[in-house]
Structure formats: C-alpha cells, structure tokens
C-alpha positions, 0 to 999 in steps of 0.5 A: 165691710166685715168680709173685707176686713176678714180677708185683710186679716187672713191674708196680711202676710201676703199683701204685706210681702206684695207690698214690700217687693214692689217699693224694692222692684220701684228702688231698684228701678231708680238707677238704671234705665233697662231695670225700670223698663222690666219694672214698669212692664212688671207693674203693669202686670201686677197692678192688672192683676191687683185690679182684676182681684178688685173686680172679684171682690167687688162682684163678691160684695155686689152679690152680697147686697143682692142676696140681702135684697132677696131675702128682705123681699122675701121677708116683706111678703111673709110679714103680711097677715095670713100669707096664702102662697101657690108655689104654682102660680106666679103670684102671692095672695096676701089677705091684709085686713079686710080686703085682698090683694095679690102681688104680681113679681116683675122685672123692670126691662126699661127705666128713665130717671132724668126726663120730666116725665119718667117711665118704667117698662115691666115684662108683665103685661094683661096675660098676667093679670096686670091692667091700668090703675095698679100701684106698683112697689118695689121692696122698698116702698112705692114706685107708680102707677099702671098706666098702660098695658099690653099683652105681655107688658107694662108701662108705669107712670114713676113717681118721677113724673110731672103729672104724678101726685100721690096723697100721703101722711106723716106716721108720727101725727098722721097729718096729710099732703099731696107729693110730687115731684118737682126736684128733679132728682131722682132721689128726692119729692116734694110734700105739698100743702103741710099746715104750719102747726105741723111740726116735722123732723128730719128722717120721719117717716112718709106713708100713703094715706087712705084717699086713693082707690088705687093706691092701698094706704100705709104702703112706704113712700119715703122719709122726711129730709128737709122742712121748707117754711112758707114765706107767707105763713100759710101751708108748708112744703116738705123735702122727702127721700124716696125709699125707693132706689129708682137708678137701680130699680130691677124688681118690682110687685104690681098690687092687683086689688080683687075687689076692686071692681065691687068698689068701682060699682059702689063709684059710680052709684055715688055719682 
C-alpha cells in the first residue's frame, strides 16, 4: 500500500492532467457525433493502456507479497535451535530438543479444496526420503499428512479431509481436542471435545499437541475464531482459522523424523 501511495505521489501531476483530458476529451465528445466516434476509439485505448498499467502494478505487489513469503520461510528455518544447513543437499537439519528432524522443501503440483476428501500432490517422492506418515508444514502452520508415496512424488492427506483428525492444545491453558474438519470451507475446522470450564477467546492460538508419534508437538495449526456452546452442557465445540492458506498453498516442508523408527521398535514392545 506504501508503495501505491508512493507512486501516486511521485506522479500526481500526470494522472492529474490524464484525468482532466479525458473530462475534456468526454465534453467534447457530447455535441457531435463523429468527435464522440474519435472519443470512444481514443478511451478504448487509454482505458487498455490504464488496465495493462494496472496489471504491472498488480504483478509488482504480487512479487512483493511472494518475496515477503520467502523471506518468512527462510526465517522460520533460522529460528530453529542449532540450525545445521548443507548448502549441498536438498534439505535442512534442524536439531529441536531432544530429537531431530529434517525438513524436506517441496512444491505442491496438484491441490484440492472443495471436495470431501482433499488431496495434495508434491513433486518429492521416496527418491527423496519422503515415506508415508510424515507431517507436513507449509510457512505458515500444519498441512497433512504423507499418506502415499511414489518414486518421485507424494500424496498428502490435507487437513481438508473427512477422515482427518489431529490432536491439538490451546497455548494460552494448554487444554486439549481433537480437530476435524467438518465446515466445508477451506479456511476453516472444527475443535472437538472442549470441556465447559475452559474459557476461549477469539484469535487464540491452536497448536499441535504431544499425542501423535507422527505429527511433532507445538507446530501452528490455527487460531481460535468462534466458541460453540454445547446445548447439553457437556464438551464444547470450537470454530478455527487455519493459518495455512490451503488455495494458494505453493511450498511446503515434509517433516522426516530420523528416530523415528527407534520410537516404532519401543510401539511395538509396548503391545
């Protein structure tokens, strides 16, 4: 908006004079009839010329939301702790408390958000360590899950999905639910199972919690957007904005945990 208001400014006489010949090109074109022909093929052309100036403008404004994009990926990678980065590799390690993860970048080639069961195609597949069972992130907050792979690309169940249901917390009392996402809109979930005592309010914020052996806790879900009040005085249900923008989804990071099959051997014992 800045830059628009810049722009105005540094080229106000211009626009101003544009204006004023076309009320006098428009006035004139009022009292006979072969001036307001020359008029309007003269507006057609000024009014093409207005919109492919418009067009610019718009494409500047669009590079500049995706270069902001880029630099608050970039960021979300360095404000990990102990950041370990091969500029050789297609891949960021990232050491997070006690246990590692590595972040695999991808580009989202095919994506649905208007059926009932939503899917998102990456161009990474087993060739890049991808395998089923991996959470996946885009800059913002949480996306899917892995749930098939091929040589050279990925299926991911989105969290637009029937069968999606992701364990959360609320960050400002730690209370938990399970989300779904029964709205369909693409912007918006459903917390379930929200005891009564709990108090919510609008723009809270909704994180992943430490249930699943998939899906690494405190990663961003969304924020809370409206509370609904069980008619039956039992467990609450809560409306949440997905931080994730899933219509323009473009890149996304695939989160491999590299001890993750110690913690499957330590399952399967348990059973």
């Amino acid at each position: 908006m800045q830059e628009l208001l810049d722009f105005i400014k540094k080229h106000h006489f211009v626009i101003l004079f544009i204006l004023l010949e076309v009320i006098s090109l428009l006035l004139l074109a009022r009292s006979q009839n072969f001036q307001k022909q020359r008029v309007i093929s003269t507006t057609n052309d000024v009014v093409g010329k207005f919109s492919e100036w418009g067009s610019e403008i718009g494409n500047y404004f669009r590079l500049s939301k995706a270069n902001k994009q880029l630099a608050e990926e970039n960021a979300f990678l360095r404000q990990q702790l102990a950041v370990v980065v091969d500029t050789t590799s297609n891949s960021y390690v990232i050491n997070e408390r006690d246990t590692i993860y590595e972040y695999i970048p991808a580009q989202v080639v095919k994506n649905s958000i208007n059926q009932a069961n939503n899917y998102i195609i990456i161009d990474k597949g087993r060739v890049d360590g991808i395998e089923r069972d991996m959470a996946v992130i885009s800059s913002e907050g949480l996306v899917g899950v892995v749930a098939d792979v091929s040589k050279h690309y990925a299926s991911i169940i989105s969290l637009l999905h029937s069968n999606s249901v992701i364990g959360v917390r609320f960050q400002n009392n730690q209370e938990i639910g399970s989300l779904v996402w029964e709205t369909n809109n693409y912007k918006y979930g459903i917390v379930k199972d929200i005891p009564t005592h709990v108090v919510l309010q609008q723009g809270d914020t909704v994180l992943t919690n430490s249930w699943s052996y998939i899906i690494p806790e405190d990663l961003m879900v969304g924020t809370v957007e409206e509370l609904y009040l069980s008619s039956k005085g039992d467990l609450n249900n809560a409306k949440i904005k997905f931080a994730s923008d899933f219509a323009t989804l473009r890149h996304v990071y695939v989160i491999k945990d590299l001890y993750k099959s110690e913690l499957d051997s330590l399952r399967m014992n348990q059973n």
